[in-house]
N, C-alpha and C positions, 0 to 999 in steps of 0.2 A: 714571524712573531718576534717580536722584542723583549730581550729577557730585561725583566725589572731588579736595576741594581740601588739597593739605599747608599747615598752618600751620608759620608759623616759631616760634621762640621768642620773638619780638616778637608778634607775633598773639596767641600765649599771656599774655603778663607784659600785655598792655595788655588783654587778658579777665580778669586776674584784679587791674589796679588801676582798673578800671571806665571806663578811656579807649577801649576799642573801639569804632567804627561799630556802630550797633542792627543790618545788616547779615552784619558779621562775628558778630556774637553771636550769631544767630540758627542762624549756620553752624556755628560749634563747638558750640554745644547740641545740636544735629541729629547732629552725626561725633561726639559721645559716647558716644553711646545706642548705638553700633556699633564703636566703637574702643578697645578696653582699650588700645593703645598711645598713643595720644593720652592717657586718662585717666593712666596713668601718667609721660607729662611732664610734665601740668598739675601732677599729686603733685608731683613731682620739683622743679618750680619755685616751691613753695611753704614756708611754713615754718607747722607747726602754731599754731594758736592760742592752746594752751594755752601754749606757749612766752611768745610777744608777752603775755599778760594776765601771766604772773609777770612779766617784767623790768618790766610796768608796776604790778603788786604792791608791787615793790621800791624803785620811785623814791616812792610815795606812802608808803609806811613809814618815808622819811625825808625826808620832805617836812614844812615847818612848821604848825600848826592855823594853817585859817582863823579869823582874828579874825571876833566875831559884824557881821552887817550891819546898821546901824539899821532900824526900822520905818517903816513907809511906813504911807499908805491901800489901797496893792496887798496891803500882807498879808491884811486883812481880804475881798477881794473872790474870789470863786470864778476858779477855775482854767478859761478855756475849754479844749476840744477842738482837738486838731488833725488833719486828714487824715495819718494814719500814710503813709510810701514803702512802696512795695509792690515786691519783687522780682520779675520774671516771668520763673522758670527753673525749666522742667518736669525734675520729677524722678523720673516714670514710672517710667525704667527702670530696672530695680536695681542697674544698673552702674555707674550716676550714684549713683545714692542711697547705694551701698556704700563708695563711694569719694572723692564730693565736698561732704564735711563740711566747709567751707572757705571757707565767706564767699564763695563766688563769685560775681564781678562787683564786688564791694563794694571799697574804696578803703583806703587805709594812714594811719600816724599819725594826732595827736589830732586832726585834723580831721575825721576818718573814723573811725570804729568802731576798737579796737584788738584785737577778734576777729576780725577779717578778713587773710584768706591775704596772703602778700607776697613776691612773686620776688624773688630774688637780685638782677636792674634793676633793681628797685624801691626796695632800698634803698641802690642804690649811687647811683643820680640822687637820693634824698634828700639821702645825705650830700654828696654833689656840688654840690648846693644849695647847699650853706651855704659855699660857698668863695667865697674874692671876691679881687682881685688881687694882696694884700698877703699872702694865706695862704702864696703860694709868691714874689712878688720879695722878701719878707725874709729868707726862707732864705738861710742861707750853706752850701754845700756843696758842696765840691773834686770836681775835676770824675773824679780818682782814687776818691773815697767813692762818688761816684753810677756810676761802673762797679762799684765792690764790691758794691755792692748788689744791680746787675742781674744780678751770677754767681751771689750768693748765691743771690737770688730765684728767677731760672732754674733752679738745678738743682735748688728744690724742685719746679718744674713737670716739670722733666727738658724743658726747651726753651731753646734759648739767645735770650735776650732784648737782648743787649746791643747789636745793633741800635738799639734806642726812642729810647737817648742819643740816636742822631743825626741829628733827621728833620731835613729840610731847612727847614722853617715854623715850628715848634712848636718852644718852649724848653724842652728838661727840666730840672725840677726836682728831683724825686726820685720812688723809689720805698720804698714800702710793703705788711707782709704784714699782710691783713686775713684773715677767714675768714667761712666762711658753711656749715653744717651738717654741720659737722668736714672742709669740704676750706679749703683752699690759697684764698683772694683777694688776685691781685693787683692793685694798685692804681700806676700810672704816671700822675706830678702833671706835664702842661705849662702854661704859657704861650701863647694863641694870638698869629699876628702883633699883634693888638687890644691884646693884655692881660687878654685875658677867661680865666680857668682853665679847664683842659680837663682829662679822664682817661681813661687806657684800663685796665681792670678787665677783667684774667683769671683764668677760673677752670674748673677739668674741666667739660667735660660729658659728659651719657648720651649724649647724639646723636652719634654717630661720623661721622655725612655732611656732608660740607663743606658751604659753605653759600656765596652769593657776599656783598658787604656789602648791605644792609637800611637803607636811613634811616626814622627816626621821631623821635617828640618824646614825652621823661620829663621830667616834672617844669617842666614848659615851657622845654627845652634842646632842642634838637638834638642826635640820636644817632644812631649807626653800631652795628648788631648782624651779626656774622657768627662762623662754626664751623668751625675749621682743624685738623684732626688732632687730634680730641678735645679741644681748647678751644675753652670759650666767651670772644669779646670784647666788651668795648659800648666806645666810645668817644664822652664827652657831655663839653657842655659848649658856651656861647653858645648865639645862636641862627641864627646862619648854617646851612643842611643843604649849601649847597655846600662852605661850608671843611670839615668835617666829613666830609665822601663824600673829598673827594680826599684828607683826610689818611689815614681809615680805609684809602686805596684802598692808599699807599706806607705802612704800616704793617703793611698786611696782607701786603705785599710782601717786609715788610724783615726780618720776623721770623717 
C-alpha cells in the first residue's frame, strides 16, 4: 500500500523547475498516475509552452543579425556526438499522458529550454533575481503614495494589505500590480535589515486550504511559500531561511 503524501505548491513549482529531490520526484510521478487533482494543480501552476516560445519569437524578431563568425580549422573538422539527457518520467498512464504535455521536470529561461512549464514561483524568483539594493533605496516614495497603493492593490485582491507598510524588520518600498494568466500579481518590494531586497508576491489561488509557512530556496534565495484564504504567497529574497520564516511568519500574521 501506498502511503498518501499532499504536496504543497512548493513540492509542485520545484517538480516542475527541475529542483526537486530524485525522491520527491519519484513520489509525484507515482500520485499522478492516480490523482486527477494533483494533475490539475501541476496544470494550474504552469504556463503553456506555446505561450513562453512566442514571447521568445518576438524578442528574436527584433533582435539584430548576427554578424558572420571568421573561419577556423574547427569549421573544416566533423562534428563529434554527444550523450543526449534523457528524462525518466513514465508516462504509462493516460492521465499523465493526457494532461502533462509540459516539459515536466525540465528548468526555465534561456539556460534551460524555453518549452518547458513555469510556475507562477518561478518566475517571480527570476525576476526577484535581478533586484539588487539600489532597485529599491533610490526610490523616492511618500510614505502617503505607498499607502495609496496598498488600498488600491488590496481591493483588487478584495484583501486589505495595508498592513505590509509596516512590518517591524523589513523596509517598504513599494508596491506593484503584475499579472500571471489573467489574474491579479501582487508584488511588495522590501529592504531586509541587510539591504538585501526581498518581495512578497500575491496572487489567487485554486487551493482554498490554508496552508501553515513552507521554506525553500528559488533561484538560490530563500523563500517562504504559504495559502491564507484563497491566496497564494511566496516571500524571497537573500539567503538567510531564518530571516525569511520569521518575516513570512508576522506577515502572514499581519495581513
Amino acid at each position: 500500500m501506498i502511503d498518501r503524501r499532499e504536496f504543497t505548491d512548493i513540492d509542485l513549482t520545484a517538480y516542475l523547475d527541475g529542483e526537486a529531490d530524485p525522491a520527491t520526484v519519484q513520489q509525484i510521478n507515482l500520485a499522478l498516475e492516480q490523482d486527477k487533482n494533483l494533475v490539475a494543480r501541476l496544470e494550474a501552476l504552469t504556463i503553456p509552452s506555446s505561450e513562453i516560445t512566442a514571447s521568445f519569437d518576438d524578442l528574436l524578431s527584433s533582435a539584430p543579425a548576427i554578424p558572420p563568425l571568421p573561419k577556423t580549422n574547427a569549421d573544416h573538422e566533423p562534428l563529434k556526438s554527444s550523450p543526449q539527457p534523457k528524462l525518466f518520467l513514465k508516462l504509462g498512464s493516460p492521465l499523465i499522458a493526457a494532461s502533462l504535455v509540459v516539459g515536466i521536470g525540465l528548468g526555465y529561461w534561456a539556460a534551460k529550454t524555453p518549452t518547458a512549464a513555469v510556475s507562477w514561483m518561478g518566475y517571480a524568483a527570476a525576476y526577484q533575481s535581478l533586484y539588487v539594493n539600489e532597485t529599491l533605496s533610490e526610490v523616492e516614495i511618500s510614505e502617503a503614495d505607498k499607502h495609496q497603493s496598498l488600498t488600491r492593490l488590496g481591493a483588487r485582491l478584495g484583501r486589505d494589505i495595508s498592513a505590509a507598510q509596516n512590518d517591524d524588520a523589513l523596509q517598504f518600498g513599494r508596491a506593484q500590480l503584475l499579472g500571471y494568466k489573467g489574474e491579479d500579481l501582487i508584488q511588495l518590494a522590501y529592504l531586509d535589515p541587510d539591504g538585501n531586497p526581498m518581495a512578497l508576491c500575491i496572487t489567487p489561488s485554486r487551493n482554498s486550504d490554508n496552508t501553515t509557512v513552507q521554506i525553500t530556496t528559488l533561484e538560490g534565495m530563500a523563500a517562504a511559500q504559504w495559502i491564507d484564504e484563497g491566496m497564494a504567497f511566496l516571500l524571497i529574497g537573500g539567503t538567510n531561511p531564518t530571516l525569511i520564516e520569521s518575516a513570512a511568519k508576522r506577515l502572514k500574521a499581519s495581513i
